[in-house]
Structures are given as C-alpha cells and as structure tokens.
N, CA, C and O atoms as a GROMACS GRO file, in nm:
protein
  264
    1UNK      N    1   0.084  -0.118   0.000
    1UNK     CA    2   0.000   0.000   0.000
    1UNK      C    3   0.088   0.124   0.000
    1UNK      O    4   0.205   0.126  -0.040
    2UNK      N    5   0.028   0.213   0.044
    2UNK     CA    6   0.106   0.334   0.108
    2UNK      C    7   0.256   0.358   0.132
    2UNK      O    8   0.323   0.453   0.090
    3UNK      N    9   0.297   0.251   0.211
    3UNK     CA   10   0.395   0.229   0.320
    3UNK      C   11   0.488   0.154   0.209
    3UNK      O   12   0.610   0.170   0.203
    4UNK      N   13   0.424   0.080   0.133
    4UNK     CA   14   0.474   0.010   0.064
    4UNK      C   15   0.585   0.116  -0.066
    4UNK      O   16   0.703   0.129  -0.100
    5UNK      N   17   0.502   0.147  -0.086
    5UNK     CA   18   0.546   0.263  -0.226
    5UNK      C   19   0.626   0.356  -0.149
    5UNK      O   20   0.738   0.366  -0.200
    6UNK      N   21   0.613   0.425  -0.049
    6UNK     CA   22   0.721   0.497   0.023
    6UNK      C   23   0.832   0.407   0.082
    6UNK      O   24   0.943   0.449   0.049
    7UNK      N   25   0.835   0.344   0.127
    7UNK     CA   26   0.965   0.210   0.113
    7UNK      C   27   1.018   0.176   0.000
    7UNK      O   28   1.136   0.142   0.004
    8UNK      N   29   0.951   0.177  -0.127
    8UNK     CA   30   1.023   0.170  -0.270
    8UNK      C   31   1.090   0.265  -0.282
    8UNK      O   32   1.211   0.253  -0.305
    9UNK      N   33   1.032   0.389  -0.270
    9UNK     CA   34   1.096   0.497  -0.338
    9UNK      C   35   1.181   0.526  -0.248
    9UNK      O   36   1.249   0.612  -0.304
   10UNK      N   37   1.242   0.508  -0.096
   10UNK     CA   38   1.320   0.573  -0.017
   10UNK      C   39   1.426   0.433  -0.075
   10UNK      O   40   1.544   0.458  -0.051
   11UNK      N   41   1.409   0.320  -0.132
   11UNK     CA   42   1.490   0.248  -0.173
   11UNK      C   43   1.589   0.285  -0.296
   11UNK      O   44   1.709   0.265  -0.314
   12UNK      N   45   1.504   0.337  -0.363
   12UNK     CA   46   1.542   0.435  -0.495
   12UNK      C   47   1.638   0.528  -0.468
   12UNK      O   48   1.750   0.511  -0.518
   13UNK      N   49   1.615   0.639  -0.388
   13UNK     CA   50   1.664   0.762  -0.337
   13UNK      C   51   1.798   0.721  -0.274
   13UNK      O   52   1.894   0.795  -0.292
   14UNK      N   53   1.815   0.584  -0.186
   14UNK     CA   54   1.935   0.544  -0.124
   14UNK      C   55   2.074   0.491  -0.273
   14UNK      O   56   2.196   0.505  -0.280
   15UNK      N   57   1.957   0.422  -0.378
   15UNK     CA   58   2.022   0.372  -0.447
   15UNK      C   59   2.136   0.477  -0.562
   15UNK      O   60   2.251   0.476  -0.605
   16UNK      N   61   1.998   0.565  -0.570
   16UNK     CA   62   2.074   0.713  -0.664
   16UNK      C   63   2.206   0.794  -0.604
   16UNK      O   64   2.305   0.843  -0.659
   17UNK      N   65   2.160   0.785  -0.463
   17UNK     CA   66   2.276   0.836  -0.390
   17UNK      C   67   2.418   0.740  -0.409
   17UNK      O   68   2.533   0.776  -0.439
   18UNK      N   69   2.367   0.616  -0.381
   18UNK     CA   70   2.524   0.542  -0.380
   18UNK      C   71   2.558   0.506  -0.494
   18UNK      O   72   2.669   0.453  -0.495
   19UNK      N   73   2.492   0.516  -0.621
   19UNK     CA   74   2.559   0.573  -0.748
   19UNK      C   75   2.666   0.693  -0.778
   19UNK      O   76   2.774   0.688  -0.838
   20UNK      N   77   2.594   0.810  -0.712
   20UNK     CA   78   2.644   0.941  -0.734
   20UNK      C   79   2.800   0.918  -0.642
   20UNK      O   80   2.913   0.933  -0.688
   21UNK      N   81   2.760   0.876  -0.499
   21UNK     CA   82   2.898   0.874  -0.392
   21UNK      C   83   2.986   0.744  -0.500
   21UNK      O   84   3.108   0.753  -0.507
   22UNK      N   85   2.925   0.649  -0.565
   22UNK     CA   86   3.039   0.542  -0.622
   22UNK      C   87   3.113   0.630  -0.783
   22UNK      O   88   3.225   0.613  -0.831
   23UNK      N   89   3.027   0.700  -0.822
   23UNK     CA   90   3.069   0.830  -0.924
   23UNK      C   91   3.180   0.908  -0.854
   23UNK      O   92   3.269   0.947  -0.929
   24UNK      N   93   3.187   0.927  -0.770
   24UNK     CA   94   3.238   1.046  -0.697
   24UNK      C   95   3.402   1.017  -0.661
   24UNK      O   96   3.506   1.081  -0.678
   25UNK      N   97   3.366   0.876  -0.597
   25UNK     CA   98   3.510   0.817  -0.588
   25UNK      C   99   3.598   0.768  -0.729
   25UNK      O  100   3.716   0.784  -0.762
   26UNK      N  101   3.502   0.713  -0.785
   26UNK     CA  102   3.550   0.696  -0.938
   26UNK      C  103   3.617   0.840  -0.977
   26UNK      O  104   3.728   0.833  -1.030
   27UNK      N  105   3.582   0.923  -0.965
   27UNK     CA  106   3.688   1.076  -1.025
   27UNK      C  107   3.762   1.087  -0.934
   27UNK      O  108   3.864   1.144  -0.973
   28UNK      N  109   3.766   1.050  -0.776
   28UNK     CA  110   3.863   1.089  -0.780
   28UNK      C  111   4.010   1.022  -0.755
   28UNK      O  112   4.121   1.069  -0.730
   29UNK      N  113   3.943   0.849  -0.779
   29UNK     CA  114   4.069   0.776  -0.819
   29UNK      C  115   4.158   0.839  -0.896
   29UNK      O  116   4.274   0.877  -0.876
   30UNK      N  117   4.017   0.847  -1.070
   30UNK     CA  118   4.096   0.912  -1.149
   30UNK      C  119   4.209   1.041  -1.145
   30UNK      O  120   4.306   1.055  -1.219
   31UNK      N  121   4.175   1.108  -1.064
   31UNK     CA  122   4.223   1.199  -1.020
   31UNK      C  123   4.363   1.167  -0.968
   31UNK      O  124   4.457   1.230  -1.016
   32UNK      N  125   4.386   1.075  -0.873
   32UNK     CA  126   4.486   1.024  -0.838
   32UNK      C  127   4.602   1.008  -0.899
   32UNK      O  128   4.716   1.042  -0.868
   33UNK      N  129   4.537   0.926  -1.034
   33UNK     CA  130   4.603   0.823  -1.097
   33UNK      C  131   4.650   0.969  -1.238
   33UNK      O  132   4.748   0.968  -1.312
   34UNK      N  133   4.565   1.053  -1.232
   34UNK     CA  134   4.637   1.183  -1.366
   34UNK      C  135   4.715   1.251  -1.282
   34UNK      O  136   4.798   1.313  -1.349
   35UNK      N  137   4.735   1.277  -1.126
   35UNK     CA  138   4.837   1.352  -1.058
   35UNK      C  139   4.723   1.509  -1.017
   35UNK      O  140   4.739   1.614  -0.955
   36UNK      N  141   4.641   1.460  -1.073
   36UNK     CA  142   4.537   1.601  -0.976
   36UNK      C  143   4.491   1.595  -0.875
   36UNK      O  144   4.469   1.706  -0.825
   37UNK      N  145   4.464   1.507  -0.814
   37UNK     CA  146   4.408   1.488  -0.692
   37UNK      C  147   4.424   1.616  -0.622
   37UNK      O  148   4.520   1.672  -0.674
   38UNK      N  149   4.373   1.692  -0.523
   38UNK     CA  150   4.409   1.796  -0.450
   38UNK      C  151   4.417   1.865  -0.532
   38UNK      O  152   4.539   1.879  -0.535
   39UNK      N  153   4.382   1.922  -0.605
   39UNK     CA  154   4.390   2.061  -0.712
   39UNK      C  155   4.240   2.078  -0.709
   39UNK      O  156   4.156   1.989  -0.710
   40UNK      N  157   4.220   2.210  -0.706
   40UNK     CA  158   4.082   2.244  -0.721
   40UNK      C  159   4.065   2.290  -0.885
   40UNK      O  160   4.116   2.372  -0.960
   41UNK      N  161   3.959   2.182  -0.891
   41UNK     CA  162   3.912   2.202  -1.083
   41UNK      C  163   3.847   2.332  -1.132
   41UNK      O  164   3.808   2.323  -1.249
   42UNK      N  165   3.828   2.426  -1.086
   42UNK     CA  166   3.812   2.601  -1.076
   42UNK      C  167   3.958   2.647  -1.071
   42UNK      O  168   4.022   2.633  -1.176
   43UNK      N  169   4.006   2.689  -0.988
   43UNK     CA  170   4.049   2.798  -1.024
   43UNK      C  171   4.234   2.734  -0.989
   43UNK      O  172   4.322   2.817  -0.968
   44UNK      N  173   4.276   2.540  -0.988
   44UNK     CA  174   4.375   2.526  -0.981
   44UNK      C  175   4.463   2.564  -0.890
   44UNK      O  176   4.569   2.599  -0.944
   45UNK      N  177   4.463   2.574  -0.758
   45UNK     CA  178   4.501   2.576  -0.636
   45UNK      C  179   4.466   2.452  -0.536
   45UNK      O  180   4.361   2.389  -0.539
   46UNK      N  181   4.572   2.432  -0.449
   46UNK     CA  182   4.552   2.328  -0.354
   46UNK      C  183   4.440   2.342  -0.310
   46UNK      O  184   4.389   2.453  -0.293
   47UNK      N  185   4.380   2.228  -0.285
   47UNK     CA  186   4.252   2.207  -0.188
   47UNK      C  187   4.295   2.155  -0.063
   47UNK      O  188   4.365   2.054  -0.063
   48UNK      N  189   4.259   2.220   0.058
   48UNK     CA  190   4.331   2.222   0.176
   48UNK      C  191   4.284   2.059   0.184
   48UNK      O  192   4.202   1.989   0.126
   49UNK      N  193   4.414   2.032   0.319
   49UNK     CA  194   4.443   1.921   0.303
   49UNK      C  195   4.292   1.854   0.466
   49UNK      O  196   4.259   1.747   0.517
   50UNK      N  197   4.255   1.996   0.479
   50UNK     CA  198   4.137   1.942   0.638
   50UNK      C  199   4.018   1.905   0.518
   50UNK      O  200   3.966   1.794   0.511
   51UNK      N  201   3.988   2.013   0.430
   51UNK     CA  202   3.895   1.965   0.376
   51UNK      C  203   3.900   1.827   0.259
   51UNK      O  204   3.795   1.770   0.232
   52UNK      N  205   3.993   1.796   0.216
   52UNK     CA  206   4.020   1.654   0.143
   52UNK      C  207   4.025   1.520   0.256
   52UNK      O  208   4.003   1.400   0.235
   53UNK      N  209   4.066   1.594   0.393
   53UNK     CA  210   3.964   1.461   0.525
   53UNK      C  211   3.880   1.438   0.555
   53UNK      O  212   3.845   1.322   0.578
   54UNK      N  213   3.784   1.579   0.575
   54UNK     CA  214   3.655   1.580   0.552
   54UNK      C  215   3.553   1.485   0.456
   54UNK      O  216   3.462   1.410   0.490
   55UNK      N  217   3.615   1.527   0.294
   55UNK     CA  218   3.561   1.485   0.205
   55UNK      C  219   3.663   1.466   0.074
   55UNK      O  220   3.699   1.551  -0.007
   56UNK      N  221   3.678   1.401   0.078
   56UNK     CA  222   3.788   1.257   0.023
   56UNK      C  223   3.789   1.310  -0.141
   56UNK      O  224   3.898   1.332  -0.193
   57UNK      N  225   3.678   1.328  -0.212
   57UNK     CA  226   3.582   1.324  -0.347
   57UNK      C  227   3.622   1.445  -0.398
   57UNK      O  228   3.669   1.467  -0.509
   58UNK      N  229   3.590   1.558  -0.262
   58UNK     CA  230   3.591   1.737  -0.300
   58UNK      C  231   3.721   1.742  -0.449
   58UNK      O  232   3.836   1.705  -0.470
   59UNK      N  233   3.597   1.822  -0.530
   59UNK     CA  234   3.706   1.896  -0.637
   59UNK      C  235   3.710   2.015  -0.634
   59UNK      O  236   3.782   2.076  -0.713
   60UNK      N  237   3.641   2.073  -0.551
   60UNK     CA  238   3.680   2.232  -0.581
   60UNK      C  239   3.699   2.284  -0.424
   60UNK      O  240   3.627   2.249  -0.332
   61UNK      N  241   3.824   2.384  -0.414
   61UNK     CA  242   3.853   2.433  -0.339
   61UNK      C  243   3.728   2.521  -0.200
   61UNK      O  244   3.619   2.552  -0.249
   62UNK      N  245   3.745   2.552  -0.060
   62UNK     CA  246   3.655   2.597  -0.014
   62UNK      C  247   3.607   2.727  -0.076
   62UNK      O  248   3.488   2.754  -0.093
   63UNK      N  249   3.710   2.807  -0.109
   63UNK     CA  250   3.608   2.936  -0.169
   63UNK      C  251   3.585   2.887  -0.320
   63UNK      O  252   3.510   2.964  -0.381
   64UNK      N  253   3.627   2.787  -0.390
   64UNK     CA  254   3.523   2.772  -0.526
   64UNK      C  255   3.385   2.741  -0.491
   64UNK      O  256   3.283   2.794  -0.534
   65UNK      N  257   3.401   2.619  -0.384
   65UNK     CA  258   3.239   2.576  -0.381
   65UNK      C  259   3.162   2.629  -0.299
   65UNK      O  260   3.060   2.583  -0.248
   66UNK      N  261   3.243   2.789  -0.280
   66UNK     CA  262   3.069   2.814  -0.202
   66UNK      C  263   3.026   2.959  -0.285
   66UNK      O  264   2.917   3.012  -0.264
   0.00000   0.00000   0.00000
C-alpha cells in the first residue's frame, strides 16, 4: 500500500545516492592516478588538506564551492 510505495521509493533515493557517492570516488581515483588529486578544478590551487579529510571526493577548493 502506502507504506509500501514509500519504502520503494526511499529504496530508490538510497540507491541514486550510492551511485552518485560510487561516481564520486571513481573521479577521484581518477584523479589520483592523472596527478590532480588535490587541485581544485576552478580555479587550480591546492585544496586544503582538512577539507580533502573531511571529504575525500571534493574537487573544488573551499572558496570555489561556495
């Protein structure tokens, strides 16, 4: 019923997400592996090294992404 279809779709929503986070790491293997890693893809400056602990994935520096 009800409950049912909202349990599908919060199944969905989990699934899209761990696509996007398995996307995410995928670039930034790649990243690794071309020698960019830590470069912010804007404006080409280090991406501090608290926020790449934070978030492993981040491509753009703190003042690009906000």
């Amino acid at each position: 019923a009800l409950a049912d279809g909202a349990d599908a779709e919060a199944a969905r929503a989990r699934a899209r997400e761990a696509r996007v986070e398995r996307d995410a790491i995928q670039a930034a293997r790649e990243r690794v592996a071309s020698g960019t890693f830590g470069v912010c893809e804007v404006c080409g400056r280090p991406i501090a090294d608290a926020r790449l602990e934070a978030r492993p994935t981040a491509r753009r520096c703190i003042a690009c992404a906000t």
